[in-house]
N, C-alpha and C positions, 0 to 999 in steps of 0.2 A: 270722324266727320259724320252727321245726324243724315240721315236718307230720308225721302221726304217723295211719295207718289201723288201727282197732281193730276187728276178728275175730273174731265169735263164732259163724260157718256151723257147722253139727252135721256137716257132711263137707268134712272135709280136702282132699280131692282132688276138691272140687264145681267149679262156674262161678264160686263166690265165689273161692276158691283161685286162678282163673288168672285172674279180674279182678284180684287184688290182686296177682299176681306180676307184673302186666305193666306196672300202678300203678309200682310200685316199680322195676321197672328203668327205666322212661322220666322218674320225678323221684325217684329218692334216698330216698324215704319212709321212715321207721321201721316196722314192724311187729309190732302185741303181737296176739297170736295168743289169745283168751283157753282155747281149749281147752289150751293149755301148764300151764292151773292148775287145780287141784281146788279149788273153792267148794265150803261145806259148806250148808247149807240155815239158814234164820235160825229161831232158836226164841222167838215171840213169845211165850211164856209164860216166857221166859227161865230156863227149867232146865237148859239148857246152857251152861256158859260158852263153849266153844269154836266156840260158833254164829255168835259175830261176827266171827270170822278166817279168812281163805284159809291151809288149812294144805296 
């Protein structure tokens, strides 16, 4: 089974960043970094279509 450490520290270059860099060199791990993607905010009154997709 592929192991896979998922990332959403607000600074890149924090203790979370070289926790997870050191993760990863010593077991091969995947990493989804989620600051790599713009999420839009959800619009519960749904007047936005584009509310429910990472664009």
């Amino acid at each position: 089974m592929k192991k896979v450490i998922i990332s959403g520290s607000s600074r890149n270059d924090g203790d979370t960043n070289t926790l997870t860099t050191e993760l990863i060199k010593k077991t091969n791990w995947d990493l989804i970094d989620l600051n790599d993607y713009n999420f839009g905010y959800y619009d519960y009154d749904q007047r936005t279509f584009y509310s429910i997709f990472i664009y």
